[in-house]
Z-matrix of the N, CA and C atoms (Angstrom, degrees):
N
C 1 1.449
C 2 1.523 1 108.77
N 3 1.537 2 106.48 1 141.65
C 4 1.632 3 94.96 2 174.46
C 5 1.586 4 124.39 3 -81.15
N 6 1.108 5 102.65 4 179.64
C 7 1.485 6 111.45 5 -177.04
C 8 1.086 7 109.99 6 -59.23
N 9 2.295 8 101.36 7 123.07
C 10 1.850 9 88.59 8 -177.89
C 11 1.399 10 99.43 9 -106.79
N 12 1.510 11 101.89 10 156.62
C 13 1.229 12 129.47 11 155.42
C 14 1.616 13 136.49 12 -137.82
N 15 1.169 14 120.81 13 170.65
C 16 1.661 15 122.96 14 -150.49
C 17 1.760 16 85.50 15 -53.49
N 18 1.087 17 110.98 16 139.98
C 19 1.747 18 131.46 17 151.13
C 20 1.399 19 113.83 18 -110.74
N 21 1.329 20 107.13 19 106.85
C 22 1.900 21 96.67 20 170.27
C 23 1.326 22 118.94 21 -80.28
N 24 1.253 23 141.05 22 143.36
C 25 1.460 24 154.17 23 167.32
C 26 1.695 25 101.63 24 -96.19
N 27 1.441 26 111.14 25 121.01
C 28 1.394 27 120.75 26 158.56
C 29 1.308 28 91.94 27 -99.41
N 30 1.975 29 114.26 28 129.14
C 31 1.143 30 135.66 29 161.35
C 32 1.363 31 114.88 30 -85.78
N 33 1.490 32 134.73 31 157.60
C 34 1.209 33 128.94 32 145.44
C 35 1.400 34 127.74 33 -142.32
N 36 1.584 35 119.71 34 96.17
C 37 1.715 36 133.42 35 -138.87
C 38 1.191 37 111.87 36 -113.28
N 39 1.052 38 116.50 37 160.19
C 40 1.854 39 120.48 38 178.26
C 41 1.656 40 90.02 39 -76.40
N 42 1.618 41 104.15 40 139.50
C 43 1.267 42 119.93 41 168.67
C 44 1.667 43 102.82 42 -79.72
N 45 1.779 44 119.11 43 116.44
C 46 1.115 45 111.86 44 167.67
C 47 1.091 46 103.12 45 162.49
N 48 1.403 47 121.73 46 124.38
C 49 1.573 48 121.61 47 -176.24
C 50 1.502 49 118.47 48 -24.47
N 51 1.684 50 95.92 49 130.22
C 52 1.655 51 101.76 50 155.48
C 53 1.740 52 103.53 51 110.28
N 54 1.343 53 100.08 52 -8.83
C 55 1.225 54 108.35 53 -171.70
C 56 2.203 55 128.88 54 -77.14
N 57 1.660 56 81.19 55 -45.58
C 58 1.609 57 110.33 56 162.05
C 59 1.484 58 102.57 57 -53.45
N 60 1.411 59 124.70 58 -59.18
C 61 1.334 60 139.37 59 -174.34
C 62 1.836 61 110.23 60 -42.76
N 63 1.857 62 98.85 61 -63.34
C 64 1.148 63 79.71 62 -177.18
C 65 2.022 64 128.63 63 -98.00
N 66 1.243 65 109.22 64 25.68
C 67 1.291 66 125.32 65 164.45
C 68 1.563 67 98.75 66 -84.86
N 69 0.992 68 131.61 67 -71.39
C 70 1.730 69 128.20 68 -171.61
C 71 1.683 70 103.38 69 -45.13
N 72 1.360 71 115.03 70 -47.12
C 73 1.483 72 113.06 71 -178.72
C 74 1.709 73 106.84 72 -44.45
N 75 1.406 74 105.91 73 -50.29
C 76 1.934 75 123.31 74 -161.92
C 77 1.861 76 81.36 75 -37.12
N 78 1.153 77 119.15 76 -78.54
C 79 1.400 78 151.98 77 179.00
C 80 1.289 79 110.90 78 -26.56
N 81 1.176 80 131.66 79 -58.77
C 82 1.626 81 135.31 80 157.91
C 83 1.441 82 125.83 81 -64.50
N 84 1.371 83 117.21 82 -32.05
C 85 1.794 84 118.51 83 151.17
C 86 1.368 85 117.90 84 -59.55
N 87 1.396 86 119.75 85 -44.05
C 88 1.649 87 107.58 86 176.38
C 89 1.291 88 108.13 87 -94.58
N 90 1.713 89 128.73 88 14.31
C 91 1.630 90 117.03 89 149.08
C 92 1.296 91 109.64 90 90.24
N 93 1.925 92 118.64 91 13.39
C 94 1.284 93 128.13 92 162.34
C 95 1.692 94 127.22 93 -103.52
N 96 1.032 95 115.03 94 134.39
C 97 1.476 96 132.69 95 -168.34
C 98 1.425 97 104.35 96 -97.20
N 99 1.799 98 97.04 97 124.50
C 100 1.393 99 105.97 98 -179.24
C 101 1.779 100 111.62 99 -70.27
N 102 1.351 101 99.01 100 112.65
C 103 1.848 102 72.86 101 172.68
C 104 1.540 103 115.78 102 -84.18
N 105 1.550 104 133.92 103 -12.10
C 106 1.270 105 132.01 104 176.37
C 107 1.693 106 97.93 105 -133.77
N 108 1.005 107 97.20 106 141.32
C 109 1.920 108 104.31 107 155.24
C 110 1.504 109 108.78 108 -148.27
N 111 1.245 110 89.00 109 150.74
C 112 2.071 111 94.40 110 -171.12
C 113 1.992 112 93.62 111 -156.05
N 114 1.054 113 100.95 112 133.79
C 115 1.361 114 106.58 113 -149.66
C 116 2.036 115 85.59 114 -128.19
N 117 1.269 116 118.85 115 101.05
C 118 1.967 117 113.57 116 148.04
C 119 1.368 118 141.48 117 -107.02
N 120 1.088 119 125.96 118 -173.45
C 121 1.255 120 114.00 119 137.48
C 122 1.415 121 120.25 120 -91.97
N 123 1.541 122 105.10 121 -176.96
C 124 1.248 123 119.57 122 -157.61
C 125 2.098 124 107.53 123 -119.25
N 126 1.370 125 97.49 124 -172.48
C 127 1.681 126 93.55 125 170.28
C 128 1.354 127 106.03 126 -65.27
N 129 1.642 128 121.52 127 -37.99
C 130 1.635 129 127.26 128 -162.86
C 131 1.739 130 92.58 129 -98.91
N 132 1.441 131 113.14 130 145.43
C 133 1.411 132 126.06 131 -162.67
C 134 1.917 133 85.90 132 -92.34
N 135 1.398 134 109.40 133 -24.51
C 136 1.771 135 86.58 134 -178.64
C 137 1.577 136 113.28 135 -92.53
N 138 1.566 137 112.80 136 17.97
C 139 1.613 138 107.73 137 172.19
C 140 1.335 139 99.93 138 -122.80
N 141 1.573 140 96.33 139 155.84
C 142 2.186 141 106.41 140 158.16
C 143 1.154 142 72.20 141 -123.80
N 144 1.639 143 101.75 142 162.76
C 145 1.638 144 157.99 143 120.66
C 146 1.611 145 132.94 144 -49.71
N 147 1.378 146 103.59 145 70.96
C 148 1.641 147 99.83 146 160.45
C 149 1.037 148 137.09 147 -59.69
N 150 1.576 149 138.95 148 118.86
C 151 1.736 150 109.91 149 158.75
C 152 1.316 151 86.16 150 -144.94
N 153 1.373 152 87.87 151 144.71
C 154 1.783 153 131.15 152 -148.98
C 155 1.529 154 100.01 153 -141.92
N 156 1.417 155 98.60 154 106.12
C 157 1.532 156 115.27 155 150.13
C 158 0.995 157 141.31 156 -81.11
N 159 1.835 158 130.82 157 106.21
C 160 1.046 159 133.23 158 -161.66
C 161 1.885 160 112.48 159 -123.63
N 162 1.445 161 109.44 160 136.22
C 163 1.616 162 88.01 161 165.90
C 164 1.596 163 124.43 162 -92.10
N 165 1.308 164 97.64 163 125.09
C 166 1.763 165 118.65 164 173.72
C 167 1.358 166 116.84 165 -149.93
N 168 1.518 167 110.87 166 169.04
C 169 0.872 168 111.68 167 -152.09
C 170 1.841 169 89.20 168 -103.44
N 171 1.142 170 144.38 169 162.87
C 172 1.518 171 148.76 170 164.59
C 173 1.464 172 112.34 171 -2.91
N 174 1.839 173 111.49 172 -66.06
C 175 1.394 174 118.08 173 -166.49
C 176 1.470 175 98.36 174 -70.93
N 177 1.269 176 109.10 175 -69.87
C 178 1.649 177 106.97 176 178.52
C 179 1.174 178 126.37 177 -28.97
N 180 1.969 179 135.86 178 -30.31
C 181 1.348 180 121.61 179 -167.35
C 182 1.923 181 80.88 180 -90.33
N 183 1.130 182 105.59 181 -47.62
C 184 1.939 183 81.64 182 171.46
C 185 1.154 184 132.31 183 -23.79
N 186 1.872 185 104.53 184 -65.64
C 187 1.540 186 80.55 185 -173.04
C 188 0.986 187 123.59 186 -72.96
N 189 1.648 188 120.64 187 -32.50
C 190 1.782 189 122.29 188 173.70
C 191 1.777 190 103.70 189 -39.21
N 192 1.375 191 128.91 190 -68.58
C 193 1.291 192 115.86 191 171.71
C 194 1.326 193 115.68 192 -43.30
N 195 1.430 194 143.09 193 -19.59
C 196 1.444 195 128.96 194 154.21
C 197 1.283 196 130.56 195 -59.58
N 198 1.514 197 88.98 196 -42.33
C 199 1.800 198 94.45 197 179.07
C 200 1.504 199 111.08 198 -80.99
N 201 1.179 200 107.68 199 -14.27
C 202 2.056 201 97.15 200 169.60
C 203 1.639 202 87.45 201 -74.22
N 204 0.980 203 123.82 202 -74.30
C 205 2.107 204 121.96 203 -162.99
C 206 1.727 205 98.14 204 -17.07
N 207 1.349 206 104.03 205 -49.50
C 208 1.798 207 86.98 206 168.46
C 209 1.030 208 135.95 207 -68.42
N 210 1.036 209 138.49 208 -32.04
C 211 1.512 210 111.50 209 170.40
C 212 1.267 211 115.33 210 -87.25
N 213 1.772 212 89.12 211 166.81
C 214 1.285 213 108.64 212 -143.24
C 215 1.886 214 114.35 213 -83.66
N 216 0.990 215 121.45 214 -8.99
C 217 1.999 216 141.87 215 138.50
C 218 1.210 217 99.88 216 -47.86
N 219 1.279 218 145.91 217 -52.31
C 220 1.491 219 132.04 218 -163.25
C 221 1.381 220 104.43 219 -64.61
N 222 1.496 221 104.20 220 135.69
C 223 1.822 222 110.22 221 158.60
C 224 1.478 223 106.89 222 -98.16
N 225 1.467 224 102.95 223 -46.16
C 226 1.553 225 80.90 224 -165.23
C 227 2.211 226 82.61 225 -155.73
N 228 1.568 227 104.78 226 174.86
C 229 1.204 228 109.88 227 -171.39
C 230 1.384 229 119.86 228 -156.75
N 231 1.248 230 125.12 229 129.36
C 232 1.643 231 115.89 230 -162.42
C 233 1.356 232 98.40 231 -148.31
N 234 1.505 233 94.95 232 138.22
C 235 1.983 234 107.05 233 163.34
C 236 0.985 235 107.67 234 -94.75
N 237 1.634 236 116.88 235 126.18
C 238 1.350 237 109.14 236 -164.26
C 239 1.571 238 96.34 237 -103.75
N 240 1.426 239 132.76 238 155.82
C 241 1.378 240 158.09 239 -156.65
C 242 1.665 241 80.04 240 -96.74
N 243 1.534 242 106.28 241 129.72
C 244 1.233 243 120.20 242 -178.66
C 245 2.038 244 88.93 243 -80.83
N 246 0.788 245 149.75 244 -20.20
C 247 1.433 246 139.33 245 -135.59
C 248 1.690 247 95.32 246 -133.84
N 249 1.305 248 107.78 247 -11.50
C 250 1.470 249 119.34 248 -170.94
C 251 1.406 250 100.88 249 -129.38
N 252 1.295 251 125.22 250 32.70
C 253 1.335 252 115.63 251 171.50
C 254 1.411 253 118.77 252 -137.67
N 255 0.953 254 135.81 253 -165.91
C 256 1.928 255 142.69 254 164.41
C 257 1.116 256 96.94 255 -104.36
N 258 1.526 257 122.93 256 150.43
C 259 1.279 258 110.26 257 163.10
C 260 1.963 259 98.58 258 -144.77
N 261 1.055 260 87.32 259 139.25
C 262 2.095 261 79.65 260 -172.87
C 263 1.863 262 110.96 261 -144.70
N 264 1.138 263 145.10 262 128.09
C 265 1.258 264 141.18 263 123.90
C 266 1.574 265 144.27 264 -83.34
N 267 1.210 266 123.66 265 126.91
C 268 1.368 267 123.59 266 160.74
C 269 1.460 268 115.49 267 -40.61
N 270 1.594 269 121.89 268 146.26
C 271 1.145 270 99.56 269 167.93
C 272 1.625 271 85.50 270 -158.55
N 273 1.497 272 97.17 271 125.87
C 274 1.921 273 105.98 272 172.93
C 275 1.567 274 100.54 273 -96.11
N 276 1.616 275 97.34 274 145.58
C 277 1.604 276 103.58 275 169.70
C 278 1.391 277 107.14 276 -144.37
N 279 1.625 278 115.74 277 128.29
C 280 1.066 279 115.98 278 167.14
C 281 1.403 280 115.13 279 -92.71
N 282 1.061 281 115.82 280 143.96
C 283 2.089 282 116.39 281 -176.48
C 284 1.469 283 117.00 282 -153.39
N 285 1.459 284 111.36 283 117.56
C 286 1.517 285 120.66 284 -165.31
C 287 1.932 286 91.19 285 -70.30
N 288 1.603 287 85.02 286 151.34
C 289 0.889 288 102.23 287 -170.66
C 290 1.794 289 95.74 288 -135.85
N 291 0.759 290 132.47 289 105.94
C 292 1.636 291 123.02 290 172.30
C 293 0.970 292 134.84 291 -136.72
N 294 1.752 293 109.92 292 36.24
C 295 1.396 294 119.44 293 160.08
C 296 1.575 295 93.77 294 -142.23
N 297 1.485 296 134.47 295 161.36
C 298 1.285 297 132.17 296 165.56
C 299 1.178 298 138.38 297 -55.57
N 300 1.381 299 86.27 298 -19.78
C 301 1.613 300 92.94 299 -175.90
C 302 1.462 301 95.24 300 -96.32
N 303 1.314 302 127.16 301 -30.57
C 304 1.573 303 112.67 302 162.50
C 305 1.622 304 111.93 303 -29.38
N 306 1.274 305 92.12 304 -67.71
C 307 1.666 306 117.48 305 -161.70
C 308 1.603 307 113.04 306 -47.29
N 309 1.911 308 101.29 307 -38.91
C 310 1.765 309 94.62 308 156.55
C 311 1.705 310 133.53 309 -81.45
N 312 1.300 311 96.22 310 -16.90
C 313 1.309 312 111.37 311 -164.84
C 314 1.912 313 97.90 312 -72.35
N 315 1.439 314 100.78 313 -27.94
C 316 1.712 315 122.40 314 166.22
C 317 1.322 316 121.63 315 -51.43
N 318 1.466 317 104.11 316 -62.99
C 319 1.594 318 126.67 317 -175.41
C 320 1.517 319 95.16 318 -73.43
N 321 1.427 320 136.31 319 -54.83
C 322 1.474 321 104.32 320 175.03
C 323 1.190 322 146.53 321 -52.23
N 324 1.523 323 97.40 322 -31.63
C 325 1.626 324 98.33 323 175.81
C 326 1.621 325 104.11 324 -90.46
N 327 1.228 326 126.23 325 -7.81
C 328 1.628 327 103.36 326 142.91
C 329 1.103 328 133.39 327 -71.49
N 330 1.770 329 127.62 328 -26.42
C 331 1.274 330 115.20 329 147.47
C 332 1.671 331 133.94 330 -24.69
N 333 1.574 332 98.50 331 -41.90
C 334 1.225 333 108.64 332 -160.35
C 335 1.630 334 120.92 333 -85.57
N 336 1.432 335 123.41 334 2.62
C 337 1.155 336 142.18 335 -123.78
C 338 1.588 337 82.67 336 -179.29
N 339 1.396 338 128.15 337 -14.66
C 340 1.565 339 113.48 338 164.99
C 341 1.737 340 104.38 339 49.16
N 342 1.153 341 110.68 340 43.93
C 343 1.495 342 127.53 341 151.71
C 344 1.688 343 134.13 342 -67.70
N 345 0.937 344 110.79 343 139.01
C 346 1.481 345 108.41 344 179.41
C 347 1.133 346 122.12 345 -92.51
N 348 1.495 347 137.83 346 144.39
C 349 1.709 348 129.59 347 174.19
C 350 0.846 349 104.18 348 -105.03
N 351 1.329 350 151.54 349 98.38
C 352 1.413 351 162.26 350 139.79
C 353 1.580 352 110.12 351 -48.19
N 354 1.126 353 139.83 352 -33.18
C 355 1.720 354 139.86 353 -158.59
C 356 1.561 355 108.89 354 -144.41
N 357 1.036 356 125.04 355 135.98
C 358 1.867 357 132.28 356 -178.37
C 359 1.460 358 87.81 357 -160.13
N 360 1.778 359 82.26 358 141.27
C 361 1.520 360 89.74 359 179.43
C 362 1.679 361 109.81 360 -179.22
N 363 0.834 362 135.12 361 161.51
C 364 1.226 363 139.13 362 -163.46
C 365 1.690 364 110.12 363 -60.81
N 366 1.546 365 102.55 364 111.11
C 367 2.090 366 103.89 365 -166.39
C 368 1.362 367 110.73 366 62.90
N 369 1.344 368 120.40 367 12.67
C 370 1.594 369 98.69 368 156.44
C 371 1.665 370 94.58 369 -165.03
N 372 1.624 371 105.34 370 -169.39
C 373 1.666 372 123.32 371 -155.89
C 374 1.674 373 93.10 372 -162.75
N 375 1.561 374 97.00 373 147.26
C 376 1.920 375 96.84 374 -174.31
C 377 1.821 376 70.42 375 -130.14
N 378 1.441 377 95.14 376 143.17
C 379 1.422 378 112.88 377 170.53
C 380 1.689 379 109.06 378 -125.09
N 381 1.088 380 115.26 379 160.27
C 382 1.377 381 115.77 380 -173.80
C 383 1.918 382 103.40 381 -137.76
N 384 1.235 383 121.88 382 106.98
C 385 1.624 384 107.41 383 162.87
C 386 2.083 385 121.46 384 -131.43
N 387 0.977 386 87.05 385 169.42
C 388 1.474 387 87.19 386 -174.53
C 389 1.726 388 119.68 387 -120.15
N 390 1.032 389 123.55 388 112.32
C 391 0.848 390 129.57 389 -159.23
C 392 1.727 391 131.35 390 -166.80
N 393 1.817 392 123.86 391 171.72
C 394 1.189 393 109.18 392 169.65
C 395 1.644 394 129.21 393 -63.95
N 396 1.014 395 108.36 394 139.74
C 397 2.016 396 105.16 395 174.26
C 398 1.659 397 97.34 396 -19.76
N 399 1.075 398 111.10 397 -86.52
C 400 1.738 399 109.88 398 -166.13
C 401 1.276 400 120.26 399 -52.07
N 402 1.469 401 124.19 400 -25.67
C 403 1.645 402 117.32 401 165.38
C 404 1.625 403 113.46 402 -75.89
N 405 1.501 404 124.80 403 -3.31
C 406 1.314 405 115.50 404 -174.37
C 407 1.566 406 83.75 405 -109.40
N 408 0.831 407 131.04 406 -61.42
C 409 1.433 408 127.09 407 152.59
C 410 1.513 409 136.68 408 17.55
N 411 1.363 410 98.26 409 -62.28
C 412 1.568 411 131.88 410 176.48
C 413 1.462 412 97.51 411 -84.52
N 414 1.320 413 131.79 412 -49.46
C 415 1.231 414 127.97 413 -169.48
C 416 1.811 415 114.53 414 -74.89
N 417 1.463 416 115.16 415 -13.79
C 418 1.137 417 124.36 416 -177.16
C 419 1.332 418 111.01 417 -78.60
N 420 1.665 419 105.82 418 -51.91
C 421 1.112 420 124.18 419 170.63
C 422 2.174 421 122.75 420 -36.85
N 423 1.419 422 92.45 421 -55.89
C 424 1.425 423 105.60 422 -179.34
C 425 1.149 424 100.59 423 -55.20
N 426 1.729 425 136.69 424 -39.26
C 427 1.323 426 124.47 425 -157.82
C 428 1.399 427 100.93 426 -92.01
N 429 1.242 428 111.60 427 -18.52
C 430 1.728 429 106.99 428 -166.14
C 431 2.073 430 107.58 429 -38.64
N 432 1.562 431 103.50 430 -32.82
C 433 1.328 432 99.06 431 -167.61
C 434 1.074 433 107.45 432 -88.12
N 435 1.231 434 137.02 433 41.20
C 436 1.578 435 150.39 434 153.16
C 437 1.234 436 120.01 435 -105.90
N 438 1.304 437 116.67 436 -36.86
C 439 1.535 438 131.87 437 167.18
C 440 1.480 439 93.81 438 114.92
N 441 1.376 440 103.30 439 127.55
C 442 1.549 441 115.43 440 168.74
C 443 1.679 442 122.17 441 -100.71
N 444 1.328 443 95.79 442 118.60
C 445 1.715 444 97.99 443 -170.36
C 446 1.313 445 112.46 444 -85.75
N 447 1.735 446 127.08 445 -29.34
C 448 1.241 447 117.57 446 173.46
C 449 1.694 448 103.71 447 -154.34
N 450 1.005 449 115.62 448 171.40
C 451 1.520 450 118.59 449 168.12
C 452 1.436 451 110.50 450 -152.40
N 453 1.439 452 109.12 451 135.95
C 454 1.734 453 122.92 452 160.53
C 455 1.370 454 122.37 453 -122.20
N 456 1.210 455 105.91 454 129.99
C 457 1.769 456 100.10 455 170.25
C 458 1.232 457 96.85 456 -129.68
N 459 1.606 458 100.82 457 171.82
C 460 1.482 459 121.46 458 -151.79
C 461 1.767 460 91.31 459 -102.74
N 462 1.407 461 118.67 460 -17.67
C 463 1.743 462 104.04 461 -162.52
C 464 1.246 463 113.92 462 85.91
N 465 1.506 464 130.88 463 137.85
C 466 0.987 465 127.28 464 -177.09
C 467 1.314 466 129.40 465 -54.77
N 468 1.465 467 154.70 466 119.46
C 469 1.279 468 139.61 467 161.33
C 470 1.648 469 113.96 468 -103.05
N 471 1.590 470 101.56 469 151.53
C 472 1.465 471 89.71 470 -175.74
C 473 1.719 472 106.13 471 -146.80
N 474 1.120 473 128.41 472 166.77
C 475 1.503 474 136.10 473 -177.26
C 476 1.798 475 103.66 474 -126.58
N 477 0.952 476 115.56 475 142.37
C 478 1.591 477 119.27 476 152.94
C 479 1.631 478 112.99 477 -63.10
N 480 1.055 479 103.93 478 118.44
C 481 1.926 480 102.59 479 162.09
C 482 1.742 481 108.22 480 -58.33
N 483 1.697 482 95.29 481 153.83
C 484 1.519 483 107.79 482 166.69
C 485 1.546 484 100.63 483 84.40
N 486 1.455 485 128.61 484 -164.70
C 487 0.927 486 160.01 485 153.83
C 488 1.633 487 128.36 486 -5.77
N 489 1.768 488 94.26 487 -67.80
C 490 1.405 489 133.13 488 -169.18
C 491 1.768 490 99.14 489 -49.96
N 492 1.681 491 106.94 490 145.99
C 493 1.251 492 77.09 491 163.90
C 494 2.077 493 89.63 492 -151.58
N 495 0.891 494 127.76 493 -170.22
C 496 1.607 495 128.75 494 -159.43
C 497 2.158 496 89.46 495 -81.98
N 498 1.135 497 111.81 496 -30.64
C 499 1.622 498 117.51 497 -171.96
C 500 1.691 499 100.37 498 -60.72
N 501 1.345 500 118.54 499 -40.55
C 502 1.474 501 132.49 500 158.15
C 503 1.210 502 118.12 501 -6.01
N 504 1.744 503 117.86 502 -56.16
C 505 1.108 504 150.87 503 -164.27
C 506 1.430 505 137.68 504 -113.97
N 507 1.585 506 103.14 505 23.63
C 508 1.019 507 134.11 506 -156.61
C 509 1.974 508 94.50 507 -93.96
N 510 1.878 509 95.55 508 136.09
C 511 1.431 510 95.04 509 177.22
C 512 1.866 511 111.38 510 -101.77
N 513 1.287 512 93.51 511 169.20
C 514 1.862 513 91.60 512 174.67
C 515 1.134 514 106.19 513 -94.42
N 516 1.705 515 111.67 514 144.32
C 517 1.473 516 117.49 515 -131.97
C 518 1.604 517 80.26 516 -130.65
N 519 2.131 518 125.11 517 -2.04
C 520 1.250 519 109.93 518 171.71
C 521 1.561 520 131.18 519 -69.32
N 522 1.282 521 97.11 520 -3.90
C 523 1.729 522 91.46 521 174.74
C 524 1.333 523 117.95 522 -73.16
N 525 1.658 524 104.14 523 -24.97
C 526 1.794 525 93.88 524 -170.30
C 527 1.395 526 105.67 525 -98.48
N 528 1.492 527 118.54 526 -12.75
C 529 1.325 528 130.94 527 171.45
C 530 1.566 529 121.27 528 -52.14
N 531 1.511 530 112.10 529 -24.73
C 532 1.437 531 141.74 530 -140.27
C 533 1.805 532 91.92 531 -107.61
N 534 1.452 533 121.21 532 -40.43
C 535 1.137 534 143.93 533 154.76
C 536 1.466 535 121.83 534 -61.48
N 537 1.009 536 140.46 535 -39.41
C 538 1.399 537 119.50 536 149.22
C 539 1.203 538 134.57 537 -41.23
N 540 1.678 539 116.01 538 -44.57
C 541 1.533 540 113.98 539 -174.97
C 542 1.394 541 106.33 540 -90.01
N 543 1.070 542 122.57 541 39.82
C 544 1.974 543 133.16 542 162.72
C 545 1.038 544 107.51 543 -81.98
N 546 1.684 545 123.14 544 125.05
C 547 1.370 546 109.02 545 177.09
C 548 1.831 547 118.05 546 -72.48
């Protein structure tokens, strides 16, 4: 097998319980581990947006993107081109701070990293930035020697550059439509 690496899947699902549930299952029957999931809505209130980071190798995120096209929540499904895509996470950090000069020595290297301060507060600071895995990464790293009290990230989300967009790739949804009105 060739060399694997992360494949992202852009999902595009009926908004409505049960749906998250059974996409993560697809993924645990064929014995692959999500390394990111980030779950929204969309422009239309009856779709979310999955994209799900998985490691595989080329052929493999294919067929997994085949086997989402089946079920019956999927609209549409795309491997997105690591080199042709956006790729971004949220990432909150709380970090004690309990001397002042901590507290600047904090705020600069969020300067530096164009971080946000959302939270201040007595011995600690909540920072907020947006960015690739390895630039939040690096920025986690720097704070570790302050002491890190909590961390959240959002999971990777990502867009195609240009034009393209996941609707592109959209399947026809009359075959299963055709199946409802069976008595």
């Amino acid at each position: 097998m060739d060399k694997k690496i992360i494949q992202t899947l852009a999902v595009l699902v009926d908004n409505e319980a049960g749906v998250l549930s059974q996409v993560s299952r697809l993924f645990s029957r064929k014995g692959y581990n999500i390394e990111s999931l980030a779950v929204g809505a969309t422009d239309d209130p009856h779709t979310s947006r999955i994209t799900i980071d998985v490691v595989a190798d080329d052929e493999h995120g294919v067929l997994l993107a085949n086997q989402l096209r089946k079920l019956y929540p999927v609209h549409s499904v795309k491997v997105l081109n690591q080199e042709n895509s956006i790729h971004r996470e949220l990432l909150l950090i709380k970090v004690r701070t309990e001397t002042s000069q901590d507290r600047n020595d904090v705020i600069q290297i969020a300067n530096i990293f164009r971080a946000q301060i959302v939270d201040v507060g007595p011995g600690m600071i909540t920072l907020a930035v947006i960015g690739k895995e390895d630039k939040n990464h690096a920025f986690e790293k720097l704070l570790m020697e302050f002491g890190i009290l909590e961390i959240a990230r959002t999971g990777d989300v990502s867009l195609e550059r240009g034009m393209a967009t996941i609707k592109d790739a959209s399947k026809d949804r009359a075959e299963f439509d055709l199946g409802k009105n069976v008595l």
